[in-house]
C-alpha positions, -999 to +999 in steps of 0.1 A: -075-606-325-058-586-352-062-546-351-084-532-371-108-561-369-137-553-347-148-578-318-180-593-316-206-568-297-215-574-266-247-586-258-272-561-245-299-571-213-330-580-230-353-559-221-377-559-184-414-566-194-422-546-159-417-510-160-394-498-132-410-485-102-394-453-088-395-457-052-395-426-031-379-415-002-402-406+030-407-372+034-390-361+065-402-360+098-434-381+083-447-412+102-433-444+092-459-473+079-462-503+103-451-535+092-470-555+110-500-557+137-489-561+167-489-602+179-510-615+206-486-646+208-454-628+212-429-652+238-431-631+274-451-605+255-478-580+270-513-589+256-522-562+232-550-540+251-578-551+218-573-587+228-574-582+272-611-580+273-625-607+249-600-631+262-611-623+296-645-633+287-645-659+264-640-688+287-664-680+314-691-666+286-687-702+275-685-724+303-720-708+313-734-713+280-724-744+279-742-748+316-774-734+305-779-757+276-772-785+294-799-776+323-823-756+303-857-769+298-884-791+312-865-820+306-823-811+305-802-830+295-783-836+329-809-842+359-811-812+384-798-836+410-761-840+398-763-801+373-786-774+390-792-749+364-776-711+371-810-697+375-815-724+402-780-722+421-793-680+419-830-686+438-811-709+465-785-681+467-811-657+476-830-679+496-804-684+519-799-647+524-828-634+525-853-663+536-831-682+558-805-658+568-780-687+572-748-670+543-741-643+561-733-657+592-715-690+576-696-664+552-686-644+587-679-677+604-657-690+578-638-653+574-633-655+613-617-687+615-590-678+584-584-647+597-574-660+630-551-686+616-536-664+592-525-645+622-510-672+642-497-683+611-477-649+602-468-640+639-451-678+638-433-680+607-419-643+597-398-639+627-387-679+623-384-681+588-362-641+588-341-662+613-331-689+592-328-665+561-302-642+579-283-667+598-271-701+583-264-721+617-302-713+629-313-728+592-295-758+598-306-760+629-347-760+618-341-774+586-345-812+594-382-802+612-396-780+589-386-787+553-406-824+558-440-803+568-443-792+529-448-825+515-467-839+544-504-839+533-520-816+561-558-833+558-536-862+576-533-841+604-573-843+612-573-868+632-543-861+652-557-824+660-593-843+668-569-864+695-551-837+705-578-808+707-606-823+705-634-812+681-642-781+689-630-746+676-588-748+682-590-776+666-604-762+633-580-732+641-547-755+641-557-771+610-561-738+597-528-725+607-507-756+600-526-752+562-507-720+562-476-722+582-461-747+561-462-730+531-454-691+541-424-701+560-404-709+532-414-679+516-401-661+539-369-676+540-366-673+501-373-637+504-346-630+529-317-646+512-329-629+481-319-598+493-288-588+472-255-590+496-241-559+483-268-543+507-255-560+535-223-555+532-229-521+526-250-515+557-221-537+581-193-515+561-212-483+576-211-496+609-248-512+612-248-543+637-263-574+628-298-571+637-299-534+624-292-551+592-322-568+597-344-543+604-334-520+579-319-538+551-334-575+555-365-571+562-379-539+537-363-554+510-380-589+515-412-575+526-434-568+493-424-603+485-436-618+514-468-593+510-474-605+476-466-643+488-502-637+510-522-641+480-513-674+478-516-683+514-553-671+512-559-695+485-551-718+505-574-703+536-603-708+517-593-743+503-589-755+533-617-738+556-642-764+536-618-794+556-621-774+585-654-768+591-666-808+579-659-821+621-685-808+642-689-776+629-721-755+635-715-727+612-689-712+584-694-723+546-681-759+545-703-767+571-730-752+549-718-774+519-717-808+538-757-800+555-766-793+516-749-824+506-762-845+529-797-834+520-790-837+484-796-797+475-768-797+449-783-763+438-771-752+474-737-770+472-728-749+440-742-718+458-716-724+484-691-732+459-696-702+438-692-679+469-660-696+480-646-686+449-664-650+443-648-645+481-614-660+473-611-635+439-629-603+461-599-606+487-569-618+462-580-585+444-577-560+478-540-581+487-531-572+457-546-537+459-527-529+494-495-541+479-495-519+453-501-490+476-477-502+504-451-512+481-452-484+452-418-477+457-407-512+445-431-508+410-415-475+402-379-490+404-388-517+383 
């Protein structure tokens, strides 16, 4: 291009149809605007507190709904005799604690018996099972005899104990313990080898013998997991009291269960049922409750 010869003009923007929006800065020290609520369904995520309670209640709000119109009315839609109504399963609750007077004393009975094999079962397997967590020869040792117990159905054991002890109470008290033993020893033996080594070696490095170790190092820092590992072991108490108690019992609540069956008083069945369970939550929640006391030390390091 020659001088004195002006270039084309460069083309101007067109124009915005939208008027520019002049976006301000926060004042300072003035709250910033959420993005977001805050998601229920967030991966590993604390429930929000607004959604605890109605999940908490939705399920069971509509599993008895769904009970009470299917047994409400003169003629429900599932006969008493397989569905008893809640109202029902409530009069036969009361009837058998205040007319007959036979709960209490199966709900004692039953309590008795787990208690006693949980016992047994603790004094057995947390002195075996710290053992093979702190020393590897004594492991191998018990290994072969004890890992088989956990996948051996222990309702096959009935009829062994019923040979062996007859049918009276040891024998509902071995099936008990057995129920238990098998499951809290390996708990036990996870929680001592869980222990971090650097503890150890500290405590042997400061001139602690082997069993001081275990006394001081081994066993308080495996012990809130082998408190909490109770919960667990009373479930399956309560499961398997209802076995127990169905050869030649005389009282406790699976004995109460099989006489209602046997008569065909479903209503009483549920009763039993529903107590198992309301019994099974009540002590869950006071293990849980001790452990939290015992063992505050380990929440506030967390």
């Amino acid at each position: 291009m020659s001088d004195g010869i002006p270039g084309p003009a460069a083309k101007a923007p067109p124009p915005s149809s939208e008027p520019a929006v002049k976006r301000e800065a926060p004042a300072p020290g003035a709250p910033r605007a959420r993005r977001s609520k805050e998601s229920a369904w967030g991966l590993r995520k604390p429930l929000p507190r607004q959604w605890r309670a109605p999940l908490a209640v939705a399920l069971p709000v509509a599993v008895v709904t769904a009970w009470i119109i299917l047994t409400s009315g003169s003629k429900p839609i599932v006969n008493e005799l397989f569905l008893p109504s809640p109202v029902r399963v409530l009069q036969e609750t009361l009837n058998m604690l205040l007319n007959e007077k036979t709960l209490l004393p199966a709900i004692w009975a039953s309590f008795l018996r787990i208690l006693l094999s949980f016992l047994i079962a603790a004094a057995v397997a947390l002195p075996l099972g710290i053992l093979m967590g702190a020393f590897e020869p004594f492991n191998r040792l018990m290994e072969p005899v004890m890992a088989p117990l956990r996948y051996m159905p222990i309702s096959a054991f009935i009829p062994l104990l019923i040979l062996w002890l007859g049918i009276g109470e040891s024998q509902k008290i071995a099936f008990l313990f057995l129920g238990v033993f098998v499951y809290l020893l390996p708990v036990v033996v996870t929680a001592i080898r869980a222990v971090p080594d650097e503890l150890v070696q500290t405590a042997l490095t400061l001139g602690a013998s082997r069993f001081q170790v275990i006394r001081t190092v081994l066993i308080p820092s495996a012990l809130p997991d082998i408190f909490d590992s109770f919960r667990v072991m009373n479930a399956i108490s309560w499961t398997y009291v209802i076995l127990a108690e169905f050869v030649n019992a005389r009282a406790g609540l699976g004995y109460l269960i099989q006489l209602a069956g046997s008569h065909l008083k479903t209503a009483q069945v549920f009763s039993g049922i529903l107590i198992i369970g309301i019994i099974g939550l009540a002590t869950d929640a006071l293990i849980r409750g001790l452990n939290a006391i015992l063992f505050r030390w380990r929440e506030q390091q967390s």
